[in-house]
N, CA, C and O of each residue as an XYZ file, in Angstrom:
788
protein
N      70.163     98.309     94.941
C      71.035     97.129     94.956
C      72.237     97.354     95.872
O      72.602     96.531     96.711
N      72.813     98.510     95.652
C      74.363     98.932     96.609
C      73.745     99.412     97.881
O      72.891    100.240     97.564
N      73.778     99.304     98.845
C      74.136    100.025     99.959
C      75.218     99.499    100.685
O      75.677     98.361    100.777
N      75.670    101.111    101.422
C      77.198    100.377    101.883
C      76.965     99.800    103.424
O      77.466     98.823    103.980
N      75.751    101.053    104.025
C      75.378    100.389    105.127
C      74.919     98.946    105.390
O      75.092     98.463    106.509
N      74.298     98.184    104.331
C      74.303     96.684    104.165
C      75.680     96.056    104.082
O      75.892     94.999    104.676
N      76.804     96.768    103.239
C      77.744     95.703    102.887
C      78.986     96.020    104.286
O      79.983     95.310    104.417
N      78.686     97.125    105.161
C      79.739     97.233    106.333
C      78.835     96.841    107.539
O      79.317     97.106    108.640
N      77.886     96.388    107.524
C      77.005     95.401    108.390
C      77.637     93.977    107.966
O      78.125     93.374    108.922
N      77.736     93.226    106.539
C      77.722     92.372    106.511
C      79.312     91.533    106.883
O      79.568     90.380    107.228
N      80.385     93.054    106.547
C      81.372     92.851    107.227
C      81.923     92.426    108.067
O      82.839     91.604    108.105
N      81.258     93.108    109.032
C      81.406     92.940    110.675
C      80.913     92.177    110.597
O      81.801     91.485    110.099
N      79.851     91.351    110.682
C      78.879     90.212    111.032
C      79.831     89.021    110.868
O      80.157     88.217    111.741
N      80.305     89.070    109.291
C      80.998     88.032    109.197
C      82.281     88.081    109.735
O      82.721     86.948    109.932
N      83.060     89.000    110.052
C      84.584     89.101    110.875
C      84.295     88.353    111.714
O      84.964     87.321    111.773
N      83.091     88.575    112.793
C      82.425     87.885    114.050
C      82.653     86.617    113.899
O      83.516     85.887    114.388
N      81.453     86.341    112.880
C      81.190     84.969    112.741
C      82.571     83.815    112.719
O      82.944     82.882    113.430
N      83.128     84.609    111.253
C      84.350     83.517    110.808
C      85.357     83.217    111.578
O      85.911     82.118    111.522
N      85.822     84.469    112.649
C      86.179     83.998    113.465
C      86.186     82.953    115.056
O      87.088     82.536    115.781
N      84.589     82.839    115.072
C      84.098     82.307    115.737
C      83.905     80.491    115.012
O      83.975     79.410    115.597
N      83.748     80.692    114.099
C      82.953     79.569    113.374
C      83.498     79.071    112.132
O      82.715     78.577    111.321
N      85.146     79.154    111.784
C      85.674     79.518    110.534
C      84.852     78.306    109.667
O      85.615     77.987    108.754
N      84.038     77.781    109.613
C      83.455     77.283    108.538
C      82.498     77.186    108.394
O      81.956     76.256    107.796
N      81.879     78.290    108.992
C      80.019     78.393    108.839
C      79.747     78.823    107.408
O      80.544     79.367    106.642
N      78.850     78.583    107.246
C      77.942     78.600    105.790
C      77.477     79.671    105.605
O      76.691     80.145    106.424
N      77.888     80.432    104.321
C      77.268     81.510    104.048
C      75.852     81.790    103.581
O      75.583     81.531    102.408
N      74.926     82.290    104.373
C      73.851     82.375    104.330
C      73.237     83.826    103.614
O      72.014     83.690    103.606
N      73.530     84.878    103.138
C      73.591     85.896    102.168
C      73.457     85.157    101.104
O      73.964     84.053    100.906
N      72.484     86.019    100.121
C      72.170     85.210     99.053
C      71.941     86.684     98.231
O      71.602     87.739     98.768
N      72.236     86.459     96.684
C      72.175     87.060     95.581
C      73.197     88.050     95.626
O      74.292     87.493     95.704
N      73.327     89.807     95.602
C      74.588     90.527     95.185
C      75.406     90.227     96.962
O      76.628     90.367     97.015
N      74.708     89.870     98.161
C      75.289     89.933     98.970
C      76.209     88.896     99.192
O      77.079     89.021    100.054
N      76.145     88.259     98.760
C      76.628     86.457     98.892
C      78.224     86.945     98.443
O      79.189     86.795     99.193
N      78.304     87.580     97.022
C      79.020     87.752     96.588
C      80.137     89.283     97.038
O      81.188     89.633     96.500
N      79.388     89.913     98.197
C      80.210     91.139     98.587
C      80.863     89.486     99.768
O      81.820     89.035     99.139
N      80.724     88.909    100.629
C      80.474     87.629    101.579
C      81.735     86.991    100.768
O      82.825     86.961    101.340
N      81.645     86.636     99.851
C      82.619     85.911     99.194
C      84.080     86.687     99.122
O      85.164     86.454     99.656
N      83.600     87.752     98.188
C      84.907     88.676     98.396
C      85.411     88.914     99.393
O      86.623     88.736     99.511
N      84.684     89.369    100.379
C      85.225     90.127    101.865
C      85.901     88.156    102.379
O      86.968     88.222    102.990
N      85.587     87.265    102.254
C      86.098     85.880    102.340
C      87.412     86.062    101.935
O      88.404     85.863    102.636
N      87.399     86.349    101.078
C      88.926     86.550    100.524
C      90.161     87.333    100.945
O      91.363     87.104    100.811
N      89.417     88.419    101.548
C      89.972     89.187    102.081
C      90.503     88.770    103.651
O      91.572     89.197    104.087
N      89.524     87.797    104.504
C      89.626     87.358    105.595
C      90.852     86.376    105.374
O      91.949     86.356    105.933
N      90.399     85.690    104.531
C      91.908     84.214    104.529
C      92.997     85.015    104.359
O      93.928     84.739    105.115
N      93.213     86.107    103.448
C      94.357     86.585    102.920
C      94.908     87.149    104.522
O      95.983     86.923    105.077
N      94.017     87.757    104.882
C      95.225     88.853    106.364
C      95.105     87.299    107.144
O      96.319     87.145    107.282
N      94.630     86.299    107.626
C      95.256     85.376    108.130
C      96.663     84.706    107.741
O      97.714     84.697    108.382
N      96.361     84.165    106.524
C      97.892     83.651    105.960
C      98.554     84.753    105.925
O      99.727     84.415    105.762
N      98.494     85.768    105.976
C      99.718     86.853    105.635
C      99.959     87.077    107.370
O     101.117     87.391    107.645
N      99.241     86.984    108.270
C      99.933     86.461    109.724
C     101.024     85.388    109.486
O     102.212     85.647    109.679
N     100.632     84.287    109.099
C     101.229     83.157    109.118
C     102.648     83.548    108.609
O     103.577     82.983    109.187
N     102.967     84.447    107.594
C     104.191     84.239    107.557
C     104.934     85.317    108.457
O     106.155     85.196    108.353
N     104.584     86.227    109.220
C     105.544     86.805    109.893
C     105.753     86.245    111.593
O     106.289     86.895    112.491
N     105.138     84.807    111.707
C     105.481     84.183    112.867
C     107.346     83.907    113.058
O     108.104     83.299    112.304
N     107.651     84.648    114.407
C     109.109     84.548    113.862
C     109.435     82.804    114.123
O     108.781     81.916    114.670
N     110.943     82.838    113.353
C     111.820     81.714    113.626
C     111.003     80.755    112.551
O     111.359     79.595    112.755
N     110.147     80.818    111.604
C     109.076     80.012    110.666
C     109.980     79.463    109.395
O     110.475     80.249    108.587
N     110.136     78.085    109.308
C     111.229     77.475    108.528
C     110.533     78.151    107.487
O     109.384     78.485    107.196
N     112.345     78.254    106.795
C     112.113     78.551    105.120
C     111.056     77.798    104.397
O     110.595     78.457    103.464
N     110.474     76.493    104.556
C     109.856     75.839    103.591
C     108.636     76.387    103.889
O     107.814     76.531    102.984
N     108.278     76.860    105.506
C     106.710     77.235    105.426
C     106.351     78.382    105.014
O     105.183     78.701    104.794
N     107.867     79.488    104.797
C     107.405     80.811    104.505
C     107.016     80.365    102.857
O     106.123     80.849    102.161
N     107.905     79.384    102.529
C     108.104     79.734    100.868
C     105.623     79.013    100.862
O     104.566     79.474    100.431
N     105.900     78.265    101.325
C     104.424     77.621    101.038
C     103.034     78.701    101.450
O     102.031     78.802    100.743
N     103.257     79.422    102.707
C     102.417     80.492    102.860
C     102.800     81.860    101.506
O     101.931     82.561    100.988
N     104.074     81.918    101.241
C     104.256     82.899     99.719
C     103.209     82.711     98.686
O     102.498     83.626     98.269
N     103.153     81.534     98.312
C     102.655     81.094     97.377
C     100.814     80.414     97.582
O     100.270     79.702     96.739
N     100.315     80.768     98.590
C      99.115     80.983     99.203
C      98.445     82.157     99.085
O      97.314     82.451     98.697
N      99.636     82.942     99.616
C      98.985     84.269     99.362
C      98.869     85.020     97.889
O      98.042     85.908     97.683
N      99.732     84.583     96.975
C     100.007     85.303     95.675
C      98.532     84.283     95.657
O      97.612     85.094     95.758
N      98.030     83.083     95.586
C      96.630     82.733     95.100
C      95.326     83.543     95.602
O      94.447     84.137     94.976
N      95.537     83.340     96.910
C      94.609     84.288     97.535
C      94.452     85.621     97.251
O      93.313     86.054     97.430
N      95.257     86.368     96.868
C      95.423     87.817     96.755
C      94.627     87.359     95.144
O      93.412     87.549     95.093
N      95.218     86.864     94.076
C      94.442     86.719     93.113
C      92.981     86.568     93.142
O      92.340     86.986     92.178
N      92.394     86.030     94.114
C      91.095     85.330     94.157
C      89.854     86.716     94.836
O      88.655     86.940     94.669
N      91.063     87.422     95.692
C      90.805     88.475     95.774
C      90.233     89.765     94.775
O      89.110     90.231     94.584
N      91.219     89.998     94.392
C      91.426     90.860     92.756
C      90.248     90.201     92.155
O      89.261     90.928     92.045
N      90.108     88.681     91.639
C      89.189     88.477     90.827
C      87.884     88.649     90.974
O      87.178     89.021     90.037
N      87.331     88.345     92.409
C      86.061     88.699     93.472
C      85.694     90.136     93.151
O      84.558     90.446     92.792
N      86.988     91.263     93.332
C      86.545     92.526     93.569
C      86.063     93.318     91.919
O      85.387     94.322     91.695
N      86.657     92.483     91.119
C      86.433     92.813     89.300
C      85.160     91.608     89.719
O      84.062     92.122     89.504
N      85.094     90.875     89.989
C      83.296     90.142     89.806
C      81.975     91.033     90.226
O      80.852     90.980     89.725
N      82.470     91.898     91.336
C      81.306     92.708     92.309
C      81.510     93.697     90.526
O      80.805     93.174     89.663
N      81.893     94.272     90.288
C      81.671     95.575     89.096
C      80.980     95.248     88.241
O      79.963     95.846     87.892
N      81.590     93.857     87.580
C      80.454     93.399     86.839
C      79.023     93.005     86.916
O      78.324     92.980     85.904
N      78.454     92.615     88.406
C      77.149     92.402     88.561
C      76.851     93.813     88.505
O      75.885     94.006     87.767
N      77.373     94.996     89.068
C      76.669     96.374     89.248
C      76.116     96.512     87.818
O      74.932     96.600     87.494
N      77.397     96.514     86.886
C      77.387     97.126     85.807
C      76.500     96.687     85.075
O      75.856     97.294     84.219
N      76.409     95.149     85.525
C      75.270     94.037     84.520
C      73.560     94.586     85.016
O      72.645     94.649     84.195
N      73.430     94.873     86.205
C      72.344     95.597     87.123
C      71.790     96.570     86.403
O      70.567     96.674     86.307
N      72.795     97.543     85.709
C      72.708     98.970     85.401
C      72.439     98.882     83.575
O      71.967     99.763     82.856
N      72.897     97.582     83.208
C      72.990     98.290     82.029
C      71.483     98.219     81.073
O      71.293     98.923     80.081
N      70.597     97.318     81.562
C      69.149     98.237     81.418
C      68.689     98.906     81.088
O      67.908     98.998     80.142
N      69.182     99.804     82.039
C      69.162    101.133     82.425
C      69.625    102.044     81.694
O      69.404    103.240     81.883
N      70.226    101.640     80.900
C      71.408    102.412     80.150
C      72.639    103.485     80.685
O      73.226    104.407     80.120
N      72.743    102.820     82.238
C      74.065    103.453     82.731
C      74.809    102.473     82.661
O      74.505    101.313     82.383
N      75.626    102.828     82.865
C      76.042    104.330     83.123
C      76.626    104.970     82.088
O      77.404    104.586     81.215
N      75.914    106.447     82.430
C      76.019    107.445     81.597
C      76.932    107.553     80.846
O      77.817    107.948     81.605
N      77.350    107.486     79.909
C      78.388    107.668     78.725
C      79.092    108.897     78.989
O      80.322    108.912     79.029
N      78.178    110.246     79.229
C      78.797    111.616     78.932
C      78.946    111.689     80.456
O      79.439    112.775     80.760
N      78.774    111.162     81.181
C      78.847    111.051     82.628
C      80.294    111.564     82.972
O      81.188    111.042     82.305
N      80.637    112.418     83.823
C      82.521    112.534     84.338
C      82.931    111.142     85.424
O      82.354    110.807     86.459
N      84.242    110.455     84.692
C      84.361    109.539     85.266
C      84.813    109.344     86.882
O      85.564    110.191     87.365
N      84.470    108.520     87.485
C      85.289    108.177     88.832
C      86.321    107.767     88.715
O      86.542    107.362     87.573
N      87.336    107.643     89.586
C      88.621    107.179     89.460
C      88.867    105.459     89.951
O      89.752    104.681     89.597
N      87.675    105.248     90.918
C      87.889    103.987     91.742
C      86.614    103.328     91.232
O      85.635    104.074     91.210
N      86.441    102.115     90.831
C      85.389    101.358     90.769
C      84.748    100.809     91.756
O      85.449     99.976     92.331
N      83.439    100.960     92.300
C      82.585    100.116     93.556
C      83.447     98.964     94.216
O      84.079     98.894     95.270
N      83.232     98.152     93.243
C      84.449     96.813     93.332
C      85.823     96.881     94.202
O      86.245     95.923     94.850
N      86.406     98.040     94.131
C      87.394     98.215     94.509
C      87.278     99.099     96.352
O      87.852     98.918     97.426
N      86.290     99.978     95.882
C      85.789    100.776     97.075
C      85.075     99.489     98.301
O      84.847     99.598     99.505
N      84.920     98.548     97.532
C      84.180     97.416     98.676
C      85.218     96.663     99.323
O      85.206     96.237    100.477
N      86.165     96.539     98.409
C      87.151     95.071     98.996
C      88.157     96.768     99.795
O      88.782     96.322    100.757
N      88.388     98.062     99.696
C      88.754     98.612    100.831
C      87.914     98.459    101.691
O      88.470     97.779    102.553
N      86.242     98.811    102.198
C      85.942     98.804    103.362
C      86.423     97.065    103.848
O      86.689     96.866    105.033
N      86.484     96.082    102.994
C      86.680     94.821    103.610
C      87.497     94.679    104.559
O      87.281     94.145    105.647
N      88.800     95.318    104.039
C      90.245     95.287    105.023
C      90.023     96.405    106.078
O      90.700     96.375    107.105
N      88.763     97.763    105.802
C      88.762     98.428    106.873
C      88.142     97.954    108.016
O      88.338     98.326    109.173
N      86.979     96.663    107.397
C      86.415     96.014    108.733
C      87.007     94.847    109.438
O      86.509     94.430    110.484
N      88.728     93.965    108.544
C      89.293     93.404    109.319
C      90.031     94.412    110.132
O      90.231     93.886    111.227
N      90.424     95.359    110.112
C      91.579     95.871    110.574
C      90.719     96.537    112.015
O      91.144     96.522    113.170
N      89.552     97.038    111.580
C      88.722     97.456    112.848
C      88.412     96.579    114.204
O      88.223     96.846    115.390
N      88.471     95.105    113.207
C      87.571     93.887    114.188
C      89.358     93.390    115.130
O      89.490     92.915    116.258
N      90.061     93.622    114.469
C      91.803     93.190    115.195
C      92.096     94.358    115.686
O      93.055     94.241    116.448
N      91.745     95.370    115.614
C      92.131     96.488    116.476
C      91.408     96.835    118.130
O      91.899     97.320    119.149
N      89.713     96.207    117.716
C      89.213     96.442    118.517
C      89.698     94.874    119.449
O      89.708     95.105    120.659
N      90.013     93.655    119.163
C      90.707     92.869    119.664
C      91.986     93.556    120.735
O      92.271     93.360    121.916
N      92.486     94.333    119.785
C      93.977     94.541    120.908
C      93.408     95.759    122.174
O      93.739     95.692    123.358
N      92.687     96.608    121.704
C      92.078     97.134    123.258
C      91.435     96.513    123.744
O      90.962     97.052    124.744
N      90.980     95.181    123.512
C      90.634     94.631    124.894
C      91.281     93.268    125.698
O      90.954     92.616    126.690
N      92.635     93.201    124.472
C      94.006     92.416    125.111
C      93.847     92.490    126.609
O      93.874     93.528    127.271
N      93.651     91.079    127.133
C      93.988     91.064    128.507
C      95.471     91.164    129.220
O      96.234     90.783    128.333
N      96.137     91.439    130.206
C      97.913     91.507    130.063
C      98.565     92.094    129.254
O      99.729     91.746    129.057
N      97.797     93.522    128.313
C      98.432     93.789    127.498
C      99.193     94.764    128.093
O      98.830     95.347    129.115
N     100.791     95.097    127.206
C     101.332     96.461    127.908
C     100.894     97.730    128.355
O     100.283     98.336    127.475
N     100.994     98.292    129.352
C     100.390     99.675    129.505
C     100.477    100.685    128.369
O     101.230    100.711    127.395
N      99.842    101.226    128.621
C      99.182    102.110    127.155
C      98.524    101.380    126.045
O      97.844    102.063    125.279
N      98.605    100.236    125.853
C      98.319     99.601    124.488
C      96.949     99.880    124.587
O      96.520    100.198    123.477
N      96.139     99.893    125.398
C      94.685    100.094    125.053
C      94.092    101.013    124.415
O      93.197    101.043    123.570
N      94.834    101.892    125.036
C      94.630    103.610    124.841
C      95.286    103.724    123.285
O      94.575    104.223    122.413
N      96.376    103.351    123.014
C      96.912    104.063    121.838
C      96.018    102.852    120.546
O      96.218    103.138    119.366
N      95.457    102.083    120.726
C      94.478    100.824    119.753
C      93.345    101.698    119.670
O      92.929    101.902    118.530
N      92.692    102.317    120.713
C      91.319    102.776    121.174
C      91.622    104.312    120.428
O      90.547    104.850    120.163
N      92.663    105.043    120.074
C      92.853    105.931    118.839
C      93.154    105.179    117.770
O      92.376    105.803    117.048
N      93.519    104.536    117.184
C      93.617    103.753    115.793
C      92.325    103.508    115.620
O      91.781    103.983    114.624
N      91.630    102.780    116.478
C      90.291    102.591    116.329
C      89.304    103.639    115.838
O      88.443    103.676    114.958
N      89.774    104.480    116.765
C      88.404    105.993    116.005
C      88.751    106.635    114.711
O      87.962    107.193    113.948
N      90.297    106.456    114.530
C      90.730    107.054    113.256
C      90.141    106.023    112.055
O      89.691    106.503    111.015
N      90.191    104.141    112.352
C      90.002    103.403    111.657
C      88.004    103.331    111.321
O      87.339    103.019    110.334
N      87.761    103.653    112.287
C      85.707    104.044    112.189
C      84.946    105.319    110.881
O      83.952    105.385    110.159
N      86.448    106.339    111.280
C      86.250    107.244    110.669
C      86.312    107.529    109.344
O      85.593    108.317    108.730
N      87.543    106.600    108.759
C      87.873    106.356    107.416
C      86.998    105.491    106.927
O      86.878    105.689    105.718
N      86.228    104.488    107.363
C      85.542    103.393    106.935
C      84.100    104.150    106.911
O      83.315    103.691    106.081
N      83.656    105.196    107.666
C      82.624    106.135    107.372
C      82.736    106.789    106.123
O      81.955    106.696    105.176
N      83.850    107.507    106.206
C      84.325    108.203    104.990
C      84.035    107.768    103.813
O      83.390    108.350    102.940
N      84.679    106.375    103.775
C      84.599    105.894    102.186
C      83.083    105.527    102.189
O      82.481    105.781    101.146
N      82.313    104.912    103.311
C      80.796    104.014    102.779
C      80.248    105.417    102.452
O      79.777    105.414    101.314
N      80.159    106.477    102.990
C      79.661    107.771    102.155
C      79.726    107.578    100.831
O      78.770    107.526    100.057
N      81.286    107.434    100.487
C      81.404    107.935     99.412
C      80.849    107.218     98.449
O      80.140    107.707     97.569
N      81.285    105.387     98.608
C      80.252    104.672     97.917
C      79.089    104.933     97.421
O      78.711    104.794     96.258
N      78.415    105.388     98.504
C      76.812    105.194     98.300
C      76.568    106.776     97.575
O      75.427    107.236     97.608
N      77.489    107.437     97.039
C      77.077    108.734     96.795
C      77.423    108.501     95.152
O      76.683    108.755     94.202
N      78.684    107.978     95.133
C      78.920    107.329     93.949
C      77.455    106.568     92.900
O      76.845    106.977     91.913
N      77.351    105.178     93.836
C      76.041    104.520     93.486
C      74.753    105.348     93.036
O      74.035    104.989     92.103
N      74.538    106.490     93.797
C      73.415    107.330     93.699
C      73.688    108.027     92.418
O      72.972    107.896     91.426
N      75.181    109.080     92.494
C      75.209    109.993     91.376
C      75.116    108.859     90.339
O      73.937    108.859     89.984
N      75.663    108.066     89.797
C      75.646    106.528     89.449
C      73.945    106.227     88.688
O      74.049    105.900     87.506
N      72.793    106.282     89.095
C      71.816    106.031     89.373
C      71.347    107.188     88.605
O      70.290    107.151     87.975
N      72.037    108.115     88.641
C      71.295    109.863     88.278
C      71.619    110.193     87.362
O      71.200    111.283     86.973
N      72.640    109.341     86.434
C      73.629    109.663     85.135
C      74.397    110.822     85.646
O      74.429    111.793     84.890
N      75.028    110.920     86.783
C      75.406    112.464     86.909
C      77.464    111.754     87.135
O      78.376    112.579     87.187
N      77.682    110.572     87.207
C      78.784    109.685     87.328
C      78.904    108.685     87.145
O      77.968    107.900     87.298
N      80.147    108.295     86.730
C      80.178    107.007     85.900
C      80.727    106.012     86.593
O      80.909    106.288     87.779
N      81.082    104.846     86.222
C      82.398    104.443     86.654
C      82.946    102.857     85.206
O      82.527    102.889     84.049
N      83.547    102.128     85.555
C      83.879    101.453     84.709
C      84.519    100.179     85.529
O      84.760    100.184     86.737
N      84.771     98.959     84.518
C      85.657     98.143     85.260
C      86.976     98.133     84.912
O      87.321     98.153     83.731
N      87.770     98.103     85.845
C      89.334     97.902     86.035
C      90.079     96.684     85.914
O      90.478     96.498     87.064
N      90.331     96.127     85.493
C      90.843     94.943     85.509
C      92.125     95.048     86.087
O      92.590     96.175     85.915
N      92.968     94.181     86.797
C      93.853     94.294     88.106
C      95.162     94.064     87.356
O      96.273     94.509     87.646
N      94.678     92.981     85.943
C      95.841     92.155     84.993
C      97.284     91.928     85.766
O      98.420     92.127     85.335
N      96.876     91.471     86.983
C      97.983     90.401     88.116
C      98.951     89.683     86.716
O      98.624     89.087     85.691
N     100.255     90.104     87.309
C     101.455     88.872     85.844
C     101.782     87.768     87.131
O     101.707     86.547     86.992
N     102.042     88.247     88.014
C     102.921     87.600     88.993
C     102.214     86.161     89.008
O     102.758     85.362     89.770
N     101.118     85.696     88.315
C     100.701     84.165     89.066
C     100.647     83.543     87.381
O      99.913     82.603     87.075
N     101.375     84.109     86.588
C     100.734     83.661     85.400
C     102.108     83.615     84.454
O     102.833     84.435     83.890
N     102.029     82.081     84.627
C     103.756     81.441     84.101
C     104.537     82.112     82.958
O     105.757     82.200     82.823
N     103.274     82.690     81.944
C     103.488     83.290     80.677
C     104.212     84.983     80.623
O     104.850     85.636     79.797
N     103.746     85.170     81.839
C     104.125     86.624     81.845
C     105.091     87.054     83.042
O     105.451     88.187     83.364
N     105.385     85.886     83.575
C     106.172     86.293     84.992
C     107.583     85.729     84.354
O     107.710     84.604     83.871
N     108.528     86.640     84.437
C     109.979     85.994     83.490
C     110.720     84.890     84.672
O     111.266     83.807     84.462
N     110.511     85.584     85.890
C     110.659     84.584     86.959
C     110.613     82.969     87.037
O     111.268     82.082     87.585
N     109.498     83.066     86.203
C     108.605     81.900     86.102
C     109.363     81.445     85.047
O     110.485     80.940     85.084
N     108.353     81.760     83.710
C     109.393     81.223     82.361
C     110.771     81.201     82.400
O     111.267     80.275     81.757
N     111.522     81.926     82.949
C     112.674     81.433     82.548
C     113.504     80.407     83.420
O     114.735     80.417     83.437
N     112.618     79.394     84.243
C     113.250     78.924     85.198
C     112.950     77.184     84.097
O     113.081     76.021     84.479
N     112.736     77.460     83.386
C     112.276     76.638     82.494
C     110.847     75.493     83.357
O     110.332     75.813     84.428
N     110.473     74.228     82.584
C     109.556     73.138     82.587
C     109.772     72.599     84.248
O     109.133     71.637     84.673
């Protein structure tokens, strides 16, 4: 069901796409749809979070992109706790994961929506080395961010898929995390409540 080499294929594909096509139809279907969705989330979020550091940007549009992103970032969080639960729902069959298993520290879920931001940050990096008019050196010093940014995004899909496997072998566990965001939730943000009705 997990591979990471599927879900940092589907990454890139879609960085491509959405930027090309921001409203093409997602065509991934079943656990992929839903890595597609998340990594979605992840795409709108580093856009609007451009949006607000455009300089000279009236107060009213920062305050309206603020409050975009605290949704988005939620929708985020909630996507990346949705991917754990299909694994976990996948697995439990199975009767994993292993109970006596030694736990992981990071949940799949969480390890996915990082490669997400590692494949926006790759697909805008590899953008600025090939900036046309860009300042001297900029190519060169993007074109090292870049290999450092390939390398880490190797790093972790390893680790994923080693996870998934030990995972698979009862030899590791993992669990779901819940993110329990206060900041969007009137009841628990004093910010909020106490500004009264």
């Amino acid at each position: 069901m997990l591979s990471a080499a599927d879900i940092v294929a589907l990454h890139d594909d879609r960085c491509r796409l959405w930027h090309d096509t921001p409203t093409a139809a997602e065509t991934a279907t079943g656990w992929l749809a839903q890595v597609a969705e998340q990594h979605r989330a992840n795409f709108d979020l580093w856009h609007i979070e451009d949006e607000a550091r455009i300089p000279n940007a009236p107060d009213s549009e920062l305050a309206r992109v603020k409050r975009l992103v605290d949704k988005t970032n939620q929708r985020r969080n909630d996507l990346a706790e949705k991917l754990d639960l299909a694994l976990l729902a996948h697995l439990e069959p199975l009767a994993l994961p292993a109970a006596a298993a030694p736990l992981h520290s990071e949940s799949p879920g969480l390890m996915i929506d990082r490669l997400s931001i590692l494949s926006l940050k790759i697909h805008h990096t590899r953008e600025e080395v090939e900036r046309v008019n860009a300042p001297a050196g900029h190519a060169e010093r993007n074109q090292a961010r870049l290999a450092i940014l390939i390398e880490q995004r190797s790093d972790l899909a390893h680790c994923l898929d080693e996870l998934w496997q030990q995972t698979l072998l009862g030899q590791r566990r993992f669990k779901l995390y819940r993110q329990l965001k206060m900041y969007n939730d009137p009841s628990l943000n004093p910010a909020v409540y106490r500004s009264g009705p």
